[in-house]
PDB file as gemmi writes it, atoms N, CA and C in Angstrom:
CRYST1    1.000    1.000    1.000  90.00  90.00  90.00 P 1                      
ATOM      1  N   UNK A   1      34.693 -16.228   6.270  1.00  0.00           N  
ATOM      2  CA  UNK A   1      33.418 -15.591   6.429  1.00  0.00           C  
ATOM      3  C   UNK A   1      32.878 -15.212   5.059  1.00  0.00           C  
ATOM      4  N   UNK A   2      31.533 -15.366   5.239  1.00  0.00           N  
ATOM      5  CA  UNK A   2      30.988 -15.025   3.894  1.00  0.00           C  
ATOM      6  C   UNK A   2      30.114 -13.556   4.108  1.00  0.00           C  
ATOM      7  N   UNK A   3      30.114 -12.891   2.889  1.00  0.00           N  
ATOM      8  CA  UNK A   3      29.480 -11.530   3.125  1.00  0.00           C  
ATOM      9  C   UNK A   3      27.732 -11.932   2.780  1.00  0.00           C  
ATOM     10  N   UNK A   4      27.341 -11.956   3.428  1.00  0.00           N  
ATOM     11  CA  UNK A   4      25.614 -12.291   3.328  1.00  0.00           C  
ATOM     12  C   UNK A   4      24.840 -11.156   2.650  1.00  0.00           C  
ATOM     13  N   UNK A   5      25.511  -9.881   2.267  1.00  0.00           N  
ATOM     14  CA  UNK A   5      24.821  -9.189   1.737  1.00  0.00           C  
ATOM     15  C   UNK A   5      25.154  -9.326   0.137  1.00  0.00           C  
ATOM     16  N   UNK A   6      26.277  -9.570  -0.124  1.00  0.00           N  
ATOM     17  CA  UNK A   6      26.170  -9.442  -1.703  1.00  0.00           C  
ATOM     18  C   UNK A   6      25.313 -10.696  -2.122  1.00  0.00           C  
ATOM     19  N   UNK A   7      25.133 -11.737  -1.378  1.00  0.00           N  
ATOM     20  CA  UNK A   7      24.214 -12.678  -1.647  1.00  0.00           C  
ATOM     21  C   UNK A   7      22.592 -12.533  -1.777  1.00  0.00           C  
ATOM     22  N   UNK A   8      21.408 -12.672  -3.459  1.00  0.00           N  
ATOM     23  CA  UNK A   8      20.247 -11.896  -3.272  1.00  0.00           C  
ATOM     24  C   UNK A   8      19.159 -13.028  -3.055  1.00  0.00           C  
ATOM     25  N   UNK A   9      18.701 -13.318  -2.312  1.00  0.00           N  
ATOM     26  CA  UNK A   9      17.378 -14.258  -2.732  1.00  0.00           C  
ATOM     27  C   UNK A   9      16.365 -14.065  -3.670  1.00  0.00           C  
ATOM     28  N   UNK A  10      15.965 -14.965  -3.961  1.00  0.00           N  
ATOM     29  CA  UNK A  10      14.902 -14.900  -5.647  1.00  0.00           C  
ATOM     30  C   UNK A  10      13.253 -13.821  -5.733  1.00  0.00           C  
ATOM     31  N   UNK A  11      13.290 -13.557  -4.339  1.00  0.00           N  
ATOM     32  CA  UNK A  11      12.111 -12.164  -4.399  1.00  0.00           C  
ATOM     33  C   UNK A  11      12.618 -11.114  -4.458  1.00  0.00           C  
ATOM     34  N   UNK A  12      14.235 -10.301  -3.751  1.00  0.00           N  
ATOM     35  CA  UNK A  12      15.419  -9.424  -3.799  1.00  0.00           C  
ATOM     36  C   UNK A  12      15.198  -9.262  -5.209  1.00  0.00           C  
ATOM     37  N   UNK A  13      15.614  -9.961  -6.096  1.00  0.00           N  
ATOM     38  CA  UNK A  13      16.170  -9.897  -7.862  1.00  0.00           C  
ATOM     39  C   UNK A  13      15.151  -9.266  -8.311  1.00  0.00           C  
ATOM     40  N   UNK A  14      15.434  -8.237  -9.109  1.00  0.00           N  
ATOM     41  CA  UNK A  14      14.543  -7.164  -9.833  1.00  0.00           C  
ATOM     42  C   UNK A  14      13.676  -8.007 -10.568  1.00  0.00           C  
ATOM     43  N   UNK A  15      12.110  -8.033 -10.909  1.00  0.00           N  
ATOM     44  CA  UNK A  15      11.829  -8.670 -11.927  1.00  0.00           C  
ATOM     45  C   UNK A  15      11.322  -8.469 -13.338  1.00  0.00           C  
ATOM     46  N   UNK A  16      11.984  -9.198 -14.483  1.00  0.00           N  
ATOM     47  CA  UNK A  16      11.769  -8.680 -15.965  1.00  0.00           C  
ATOM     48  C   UNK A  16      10.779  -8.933 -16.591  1.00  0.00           C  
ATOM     49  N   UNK A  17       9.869  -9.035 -17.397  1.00  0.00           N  
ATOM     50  CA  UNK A  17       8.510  -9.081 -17.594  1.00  0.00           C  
ATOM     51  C   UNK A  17       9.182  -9.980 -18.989  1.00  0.00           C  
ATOM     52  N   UNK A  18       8.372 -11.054 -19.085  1.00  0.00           N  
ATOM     53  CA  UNK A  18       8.591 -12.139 -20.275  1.00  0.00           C  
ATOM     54  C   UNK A  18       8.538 -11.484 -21.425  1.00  0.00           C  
ATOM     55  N   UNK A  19       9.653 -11.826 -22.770  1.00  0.00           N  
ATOM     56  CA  UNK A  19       9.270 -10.983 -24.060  1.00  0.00           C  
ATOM     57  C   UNK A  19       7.415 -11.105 -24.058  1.00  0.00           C  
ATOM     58  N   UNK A  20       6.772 -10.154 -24.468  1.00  0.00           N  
ATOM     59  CA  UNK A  20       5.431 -10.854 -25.544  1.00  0.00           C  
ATOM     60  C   UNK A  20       4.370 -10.656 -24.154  1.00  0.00           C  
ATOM     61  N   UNK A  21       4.723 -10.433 -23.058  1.00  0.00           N  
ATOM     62  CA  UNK A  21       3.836 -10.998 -21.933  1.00  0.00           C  
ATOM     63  C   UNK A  21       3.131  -9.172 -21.604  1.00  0.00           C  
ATOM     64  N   UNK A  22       1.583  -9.026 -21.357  1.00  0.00           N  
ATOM     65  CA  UNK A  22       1.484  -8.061 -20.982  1.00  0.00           C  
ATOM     66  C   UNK A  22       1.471  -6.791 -19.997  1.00  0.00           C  
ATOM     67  N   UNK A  23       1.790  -5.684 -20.174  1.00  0.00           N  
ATOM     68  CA  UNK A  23       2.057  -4.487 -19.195  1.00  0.00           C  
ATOM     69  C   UNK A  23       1.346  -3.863 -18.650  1.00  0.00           C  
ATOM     70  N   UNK A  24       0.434  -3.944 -17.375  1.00  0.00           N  
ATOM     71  CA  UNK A  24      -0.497  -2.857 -17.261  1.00  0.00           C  
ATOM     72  C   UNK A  24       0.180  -0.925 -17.128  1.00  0.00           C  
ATOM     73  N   UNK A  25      -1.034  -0.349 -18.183  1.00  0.00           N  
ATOM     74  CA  UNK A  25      -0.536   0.855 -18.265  1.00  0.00           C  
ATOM     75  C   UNK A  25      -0.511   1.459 -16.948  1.00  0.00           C  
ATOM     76  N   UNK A  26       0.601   2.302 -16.634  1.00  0.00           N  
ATOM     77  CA  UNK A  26      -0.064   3.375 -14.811  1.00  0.00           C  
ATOM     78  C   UNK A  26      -1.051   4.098 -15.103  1.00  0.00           C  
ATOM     79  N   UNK A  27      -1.836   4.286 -14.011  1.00  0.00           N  
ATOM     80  CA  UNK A  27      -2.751   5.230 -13.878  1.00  0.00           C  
ATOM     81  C   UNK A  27      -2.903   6.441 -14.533  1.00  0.00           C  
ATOM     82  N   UNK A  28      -3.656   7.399 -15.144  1.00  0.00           N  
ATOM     83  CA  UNK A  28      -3.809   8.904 -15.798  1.00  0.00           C  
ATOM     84  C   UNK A  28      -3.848   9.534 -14.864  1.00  0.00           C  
ATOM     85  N   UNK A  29      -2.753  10.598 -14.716  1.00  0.00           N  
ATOM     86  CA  UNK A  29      -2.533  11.447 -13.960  1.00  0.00           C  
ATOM     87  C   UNK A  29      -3.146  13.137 -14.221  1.00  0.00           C  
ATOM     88  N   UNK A  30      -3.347  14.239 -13.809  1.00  0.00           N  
ATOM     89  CA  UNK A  30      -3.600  15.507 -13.969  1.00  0.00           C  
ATOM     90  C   UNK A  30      -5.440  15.335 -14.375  1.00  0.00           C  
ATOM     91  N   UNK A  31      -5.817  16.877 -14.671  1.00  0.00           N  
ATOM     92  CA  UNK A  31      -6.926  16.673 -14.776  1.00  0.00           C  
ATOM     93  C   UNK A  31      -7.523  16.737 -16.014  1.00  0.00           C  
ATOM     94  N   UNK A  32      -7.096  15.800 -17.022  1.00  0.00           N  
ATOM     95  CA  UNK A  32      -7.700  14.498 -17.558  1.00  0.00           C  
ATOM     96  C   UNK A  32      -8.759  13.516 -17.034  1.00  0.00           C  
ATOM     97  N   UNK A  33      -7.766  13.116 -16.387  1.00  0.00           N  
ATOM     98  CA  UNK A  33      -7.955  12.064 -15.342  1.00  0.00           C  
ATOM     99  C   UNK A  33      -9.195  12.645 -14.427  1.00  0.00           C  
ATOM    100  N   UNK A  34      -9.293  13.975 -14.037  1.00  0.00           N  
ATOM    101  CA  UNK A  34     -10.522  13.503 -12.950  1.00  0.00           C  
ATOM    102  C   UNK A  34     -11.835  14.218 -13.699  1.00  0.00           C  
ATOM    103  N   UNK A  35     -11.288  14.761 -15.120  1.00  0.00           N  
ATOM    104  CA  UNK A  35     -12.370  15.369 -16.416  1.00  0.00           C  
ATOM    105  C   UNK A  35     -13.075  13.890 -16.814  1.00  0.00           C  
ATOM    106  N   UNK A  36     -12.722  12.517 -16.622  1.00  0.00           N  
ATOM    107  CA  UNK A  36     -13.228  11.946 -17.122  1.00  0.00           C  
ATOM    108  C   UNK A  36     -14.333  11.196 -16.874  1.00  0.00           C  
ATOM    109  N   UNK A  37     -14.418  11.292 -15.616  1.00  0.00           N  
ATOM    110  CA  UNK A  37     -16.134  10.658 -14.438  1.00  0.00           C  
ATOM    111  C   UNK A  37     -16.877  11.404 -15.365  1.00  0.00           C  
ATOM    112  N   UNK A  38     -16.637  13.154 -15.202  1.00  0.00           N  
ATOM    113  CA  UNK A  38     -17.853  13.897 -15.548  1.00  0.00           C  
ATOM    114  C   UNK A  38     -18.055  13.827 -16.861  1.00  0.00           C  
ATOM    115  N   UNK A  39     -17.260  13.314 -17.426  1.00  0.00           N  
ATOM    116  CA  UNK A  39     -17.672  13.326 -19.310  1.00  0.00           C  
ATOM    117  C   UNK A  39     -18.366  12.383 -19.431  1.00  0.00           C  
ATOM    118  N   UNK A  40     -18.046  10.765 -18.405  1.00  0.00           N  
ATOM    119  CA  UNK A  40     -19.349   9.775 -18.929  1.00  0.00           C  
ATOM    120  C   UNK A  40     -20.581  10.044 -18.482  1.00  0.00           C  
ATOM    121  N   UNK A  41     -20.403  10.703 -17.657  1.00  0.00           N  
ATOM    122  CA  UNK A  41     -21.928  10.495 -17.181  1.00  0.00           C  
ATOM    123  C   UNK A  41     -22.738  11.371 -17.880  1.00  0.00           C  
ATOM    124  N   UNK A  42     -22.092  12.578 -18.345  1.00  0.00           N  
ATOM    125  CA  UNK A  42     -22.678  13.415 -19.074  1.00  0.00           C  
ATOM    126  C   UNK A  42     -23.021  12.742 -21.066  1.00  0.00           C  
ATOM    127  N   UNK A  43     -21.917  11.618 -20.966  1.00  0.00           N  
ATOM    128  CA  UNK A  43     -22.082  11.301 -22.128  1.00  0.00           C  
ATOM    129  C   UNK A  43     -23.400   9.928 -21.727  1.00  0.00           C  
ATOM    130  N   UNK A  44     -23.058   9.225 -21.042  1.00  0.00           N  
ATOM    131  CA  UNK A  44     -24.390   8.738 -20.536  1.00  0.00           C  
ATOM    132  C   UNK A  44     -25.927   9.252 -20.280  1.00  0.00           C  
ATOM    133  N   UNK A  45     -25.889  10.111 -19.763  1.00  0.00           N  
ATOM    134  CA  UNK A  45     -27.376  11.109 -19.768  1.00  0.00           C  
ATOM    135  C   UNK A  45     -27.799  11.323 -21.040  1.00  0.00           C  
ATOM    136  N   UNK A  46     -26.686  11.777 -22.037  1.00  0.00           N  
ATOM    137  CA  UNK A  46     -27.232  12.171 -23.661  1.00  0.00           C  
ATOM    138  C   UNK A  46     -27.570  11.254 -23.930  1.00  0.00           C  
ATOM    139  N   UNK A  47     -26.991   9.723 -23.827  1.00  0.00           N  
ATOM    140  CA  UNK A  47     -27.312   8.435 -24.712  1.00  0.00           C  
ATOM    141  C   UNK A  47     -29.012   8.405 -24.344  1.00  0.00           C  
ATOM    142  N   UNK A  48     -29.056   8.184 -23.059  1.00  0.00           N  
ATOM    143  CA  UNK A  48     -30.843   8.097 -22.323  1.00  0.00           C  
ATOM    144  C   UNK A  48     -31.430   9.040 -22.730  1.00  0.00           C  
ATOM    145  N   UNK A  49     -30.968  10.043 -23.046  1.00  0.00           N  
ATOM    146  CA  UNK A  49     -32.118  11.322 -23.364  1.00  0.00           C  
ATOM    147  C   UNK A  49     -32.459  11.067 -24.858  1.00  0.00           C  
ATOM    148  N   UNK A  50     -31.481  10.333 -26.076  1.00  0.00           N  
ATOM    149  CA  UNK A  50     -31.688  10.498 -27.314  1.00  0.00           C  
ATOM    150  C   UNK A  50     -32.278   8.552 -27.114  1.00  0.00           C  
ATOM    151  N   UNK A  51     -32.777   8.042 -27.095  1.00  0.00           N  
ATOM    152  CA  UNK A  51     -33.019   6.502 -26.652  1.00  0.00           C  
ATOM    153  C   UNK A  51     -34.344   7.325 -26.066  1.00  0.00           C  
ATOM    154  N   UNK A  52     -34.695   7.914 -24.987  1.00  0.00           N  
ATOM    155  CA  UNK A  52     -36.148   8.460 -24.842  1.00  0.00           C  
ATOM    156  C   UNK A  52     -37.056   9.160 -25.516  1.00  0.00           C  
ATOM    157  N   UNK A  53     -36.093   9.630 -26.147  1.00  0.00           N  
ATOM    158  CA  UNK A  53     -36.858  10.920 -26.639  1.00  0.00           C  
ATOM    159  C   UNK A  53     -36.834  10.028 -28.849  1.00  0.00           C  
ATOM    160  N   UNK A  54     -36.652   9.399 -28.935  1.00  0.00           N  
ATOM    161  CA  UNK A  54     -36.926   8.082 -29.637  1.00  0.00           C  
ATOM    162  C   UNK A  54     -38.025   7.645 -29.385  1.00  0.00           C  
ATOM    163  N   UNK A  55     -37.854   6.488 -28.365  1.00  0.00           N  
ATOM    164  CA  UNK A  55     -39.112   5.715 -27.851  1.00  0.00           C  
ATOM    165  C   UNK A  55     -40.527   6.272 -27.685  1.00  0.00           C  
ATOM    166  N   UNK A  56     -40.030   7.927 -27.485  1.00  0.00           N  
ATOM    167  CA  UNK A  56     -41.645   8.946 -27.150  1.00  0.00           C  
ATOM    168  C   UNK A  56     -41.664   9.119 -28.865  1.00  0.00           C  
ATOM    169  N   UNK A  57     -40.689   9.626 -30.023  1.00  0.00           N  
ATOM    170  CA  UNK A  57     -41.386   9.652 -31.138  1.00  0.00           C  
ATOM    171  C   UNK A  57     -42.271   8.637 -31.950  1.00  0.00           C  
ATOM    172  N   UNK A  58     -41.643   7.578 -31.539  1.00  0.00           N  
ATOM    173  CA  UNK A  58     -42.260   6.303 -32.402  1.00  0.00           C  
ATOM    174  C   UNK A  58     -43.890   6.117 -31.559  1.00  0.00           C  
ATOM    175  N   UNK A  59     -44.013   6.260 -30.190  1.00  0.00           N  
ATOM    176  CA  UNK A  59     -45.028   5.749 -29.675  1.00  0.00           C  
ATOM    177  C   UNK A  59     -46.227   7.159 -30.196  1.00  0.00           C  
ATOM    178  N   UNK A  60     -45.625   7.928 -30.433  1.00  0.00           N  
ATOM    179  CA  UNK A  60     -46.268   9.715 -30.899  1.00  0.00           C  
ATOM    180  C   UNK A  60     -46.607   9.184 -32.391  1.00  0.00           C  
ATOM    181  N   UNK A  61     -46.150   8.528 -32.947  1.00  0.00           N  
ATOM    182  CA  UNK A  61     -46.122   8.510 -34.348  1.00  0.00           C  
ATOM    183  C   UNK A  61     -46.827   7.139 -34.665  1.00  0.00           C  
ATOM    184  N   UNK A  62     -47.520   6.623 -33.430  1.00  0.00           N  
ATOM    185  CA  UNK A  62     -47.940   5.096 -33.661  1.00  0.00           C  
ATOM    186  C   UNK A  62     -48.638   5.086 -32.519  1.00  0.00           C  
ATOM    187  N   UNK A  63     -49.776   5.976 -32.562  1.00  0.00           N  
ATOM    188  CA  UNK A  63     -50.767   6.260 -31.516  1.00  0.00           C  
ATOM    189  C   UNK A  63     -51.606   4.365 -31.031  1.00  0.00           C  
ATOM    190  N   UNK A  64     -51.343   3.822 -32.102  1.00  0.00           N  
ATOM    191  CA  UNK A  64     -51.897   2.083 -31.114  1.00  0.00           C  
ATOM    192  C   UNK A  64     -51.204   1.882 -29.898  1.00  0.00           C  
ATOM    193  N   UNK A  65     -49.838   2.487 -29.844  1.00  0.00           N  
ATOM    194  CA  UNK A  65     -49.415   1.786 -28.544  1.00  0.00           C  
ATOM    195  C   UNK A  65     -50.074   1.967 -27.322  1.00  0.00           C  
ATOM    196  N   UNK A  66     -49.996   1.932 -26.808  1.00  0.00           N  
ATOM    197  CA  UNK A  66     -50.819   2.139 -25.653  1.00  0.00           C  
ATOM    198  C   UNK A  66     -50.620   4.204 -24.948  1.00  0.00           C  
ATOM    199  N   UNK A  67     -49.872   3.956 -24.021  1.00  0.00           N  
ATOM    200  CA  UNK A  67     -49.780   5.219 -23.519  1.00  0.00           C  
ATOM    201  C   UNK A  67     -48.467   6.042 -23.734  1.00  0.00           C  
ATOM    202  N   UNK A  68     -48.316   7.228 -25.179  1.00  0.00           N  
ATOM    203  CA  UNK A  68     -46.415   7.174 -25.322  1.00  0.00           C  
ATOM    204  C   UNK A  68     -45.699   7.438 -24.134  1.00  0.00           C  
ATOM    205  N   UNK A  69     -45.893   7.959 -23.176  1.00  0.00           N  
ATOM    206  CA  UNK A  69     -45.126   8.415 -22.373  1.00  0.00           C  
ATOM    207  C   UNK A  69     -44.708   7.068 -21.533  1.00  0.00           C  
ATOM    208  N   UNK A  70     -45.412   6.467 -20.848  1.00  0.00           N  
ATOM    209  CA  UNK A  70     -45.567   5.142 -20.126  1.00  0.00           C  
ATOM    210  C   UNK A  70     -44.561   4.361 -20.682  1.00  0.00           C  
ATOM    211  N   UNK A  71     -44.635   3.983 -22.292  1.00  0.00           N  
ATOM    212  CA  UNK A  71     -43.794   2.907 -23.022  1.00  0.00           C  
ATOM    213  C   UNK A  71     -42.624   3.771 -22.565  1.00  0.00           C  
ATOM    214  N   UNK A  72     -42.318   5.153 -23.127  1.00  0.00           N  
ATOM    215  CA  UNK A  72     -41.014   5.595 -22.970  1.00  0.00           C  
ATOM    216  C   UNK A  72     -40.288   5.925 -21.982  1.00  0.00           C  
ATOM    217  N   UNK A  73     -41.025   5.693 -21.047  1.00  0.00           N  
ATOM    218  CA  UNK A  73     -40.576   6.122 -19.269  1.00  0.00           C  
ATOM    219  C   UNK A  73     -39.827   4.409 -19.097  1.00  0.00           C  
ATOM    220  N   UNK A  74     -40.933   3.621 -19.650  1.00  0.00           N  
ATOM    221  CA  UNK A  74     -39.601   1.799 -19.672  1.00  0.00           C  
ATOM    222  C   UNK A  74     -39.262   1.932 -20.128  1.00  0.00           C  
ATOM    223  N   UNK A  75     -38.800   2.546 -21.300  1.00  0.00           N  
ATOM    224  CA  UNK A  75     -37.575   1.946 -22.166  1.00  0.00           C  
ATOM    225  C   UNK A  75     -36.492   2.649 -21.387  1.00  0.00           C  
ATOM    226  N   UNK A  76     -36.843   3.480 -21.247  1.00  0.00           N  
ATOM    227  CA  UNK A  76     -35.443   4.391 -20.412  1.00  0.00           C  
ATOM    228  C   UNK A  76     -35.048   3.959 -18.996  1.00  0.00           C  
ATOM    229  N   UNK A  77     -36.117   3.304 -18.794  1.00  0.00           N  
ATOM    230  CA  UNK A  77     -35.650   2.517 -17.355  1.00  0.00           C  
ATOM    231  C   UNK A  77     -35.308   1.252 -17.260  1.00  0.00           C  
ATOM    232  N   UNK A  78     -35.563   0.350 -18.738  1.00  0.00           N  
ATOM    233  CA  UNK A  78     -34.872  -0.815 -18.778  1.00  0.00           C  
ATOM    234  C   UNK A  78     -33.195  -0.705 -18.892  1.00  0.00           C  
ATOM    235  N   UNK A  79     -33.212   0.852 -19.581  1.00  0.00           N  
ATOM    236  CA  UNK A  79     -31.353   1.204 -20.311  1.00  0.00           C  
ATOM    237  C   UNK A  79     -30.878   1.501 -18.855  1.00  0.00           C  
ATOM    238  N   UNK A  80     -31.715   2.172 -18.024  1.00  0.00           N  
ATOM    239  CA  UNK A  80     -30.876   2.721 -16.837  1.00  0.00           C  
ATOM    240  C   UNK A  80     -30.753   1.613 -15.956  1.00  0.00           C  
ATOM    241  N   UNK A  81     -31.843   0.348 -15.837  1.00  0.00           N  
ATOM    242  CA  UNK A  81     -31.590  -0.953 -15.027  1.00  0.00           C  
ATOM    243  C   UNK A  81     -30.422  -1.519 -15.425  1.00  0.00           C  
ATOM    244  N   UNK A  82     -30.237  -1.690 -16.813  1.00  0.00           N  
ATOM    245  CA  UNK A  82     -29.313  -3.160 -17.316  1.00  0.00           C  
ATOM    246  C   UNK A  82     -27.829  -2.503 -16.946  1.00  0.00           C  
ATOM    247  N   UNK A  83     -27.769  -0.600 -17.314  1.00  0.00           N  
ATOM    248  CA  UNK A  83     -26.676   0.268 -17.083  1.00  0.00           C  
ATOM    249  C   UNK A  83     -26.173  -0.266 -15.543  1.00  0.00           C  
ATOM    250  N   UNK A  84     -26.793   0.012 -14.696  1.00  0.00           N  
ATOM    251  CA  UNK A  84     -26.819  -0.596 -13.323  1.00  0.00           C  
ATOM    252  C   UNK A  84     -26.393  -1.757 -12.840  1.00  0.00           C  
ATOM    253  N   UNK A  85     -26.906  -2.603 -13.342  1.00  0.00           N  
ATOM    254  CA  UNK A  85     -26.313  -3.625 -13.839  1.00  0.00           C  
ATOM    255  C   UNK A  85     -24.849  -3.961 -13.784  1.00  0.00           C  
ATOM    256  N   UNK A  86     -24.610  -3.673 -15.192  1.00  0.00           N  
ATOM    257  CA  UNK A  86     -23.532  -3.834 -15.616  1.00  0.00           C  
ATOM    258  C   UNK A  86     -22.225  -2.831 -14.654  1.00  0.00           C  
ATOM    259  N   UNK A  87     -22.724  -1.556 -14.211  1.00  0.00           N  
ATOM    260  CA  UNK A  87     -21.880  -0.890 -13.753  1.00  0.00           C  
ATOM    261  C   UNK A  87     -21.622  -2.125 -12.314  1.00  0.00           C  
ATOM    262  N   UNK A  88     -22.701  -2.371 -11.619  1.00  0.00           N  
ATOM    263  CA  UNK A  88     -22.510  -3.185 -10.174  1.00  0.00           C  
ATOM    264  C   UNK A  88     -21.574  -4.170 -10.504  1.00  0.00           C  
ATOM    265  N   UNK A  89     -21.732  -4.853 -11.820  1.00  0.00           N  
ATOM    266  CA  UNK A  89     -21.217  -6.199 -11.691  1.00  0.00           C  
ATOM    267  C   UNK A  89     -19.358  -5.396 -11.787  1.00  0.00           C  
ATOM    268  N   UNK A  90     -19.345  -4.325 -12.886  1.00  0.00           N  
ATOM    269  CA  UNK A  90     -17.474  -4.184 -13.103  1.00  0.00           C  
ATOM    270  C   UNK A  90     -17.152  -3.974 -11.926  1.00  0.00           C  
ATOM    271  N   UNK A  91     -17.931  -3.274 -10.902  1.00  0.00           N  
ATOM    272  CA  UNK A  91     -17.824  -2.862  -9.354  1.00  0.00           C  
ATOM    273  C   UNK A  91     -17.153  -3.805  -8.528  1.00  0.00           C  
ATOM    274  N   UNK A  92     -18.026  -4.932  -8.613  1.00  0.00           N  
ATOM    275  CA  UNK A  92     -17.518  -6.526  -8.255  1.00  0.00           C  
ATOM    276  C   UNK A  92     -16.417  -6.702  -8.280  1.00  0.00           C  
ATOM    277  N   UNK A  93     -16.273  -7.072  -9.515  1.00  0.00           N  
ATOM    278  CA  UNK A  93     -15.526  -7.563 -10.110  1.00  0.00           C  
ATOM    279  C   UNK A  93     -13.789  -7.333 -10.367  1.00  0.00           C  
ATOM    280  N   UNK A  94     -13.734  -5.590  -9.908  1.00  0.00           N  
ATOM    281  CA  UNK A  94     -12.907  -4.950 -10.061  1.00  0.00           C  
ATOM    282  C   UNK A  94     -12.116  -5.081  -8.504  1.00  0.00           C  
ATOM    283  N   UNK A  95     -12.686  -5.739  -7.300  1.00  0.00           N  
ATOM    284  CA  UNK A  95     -11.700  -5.474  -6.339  1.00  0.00           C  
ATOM    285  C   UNK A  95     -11.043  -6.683  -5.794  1.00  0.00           C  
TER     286      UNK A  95                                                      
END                                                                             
């Protein structure tokens, strides 16, 4: 008789990760980890607010453009479209 348990099949065997080959890091645990939603977005809002408040000086300071507020209400809504964007697509992409 043979003992069928000391015997392992090839998914059983622990597996070793190739020299050189890469590791995904685990997850950030504690609250770090859930400090960090609220820091981008807050660091996001500053980026749009200093990008608007730009676009309103130059159009203030270069009365040909047309209407400053108007230009600077798009520019801030092209940053918040493409932002959108890009956030939907990692969204995608990520599951």
């Amino acid at each position: 008789m043979t003992n069928s348990s000391s015997t392992q099949t090839p998914s059983a065997q622990p597996q070793t990760p190739a020299p050189g080959s890469l590791q995904p890091y685990p997850a950030p645990a504690g609250p770090a980890a859930a400090a960090l939603l609220p820091l981008l977005i807050l660091l996001f809002i500053l980026v749009v607010l200093v990008i608007g408040a730009g676009l309103l000086y130059v159009t203030i300071a270069h009365p040909t453009l047309a209407t400053p507020l108007t230009v600077a209400v798009a520019g801030v809504t092209l940053v918040v479209t493409i932002a959108g964007v890009i956030a939907a697509f990692l969204a995608i992409t990520r599951r």
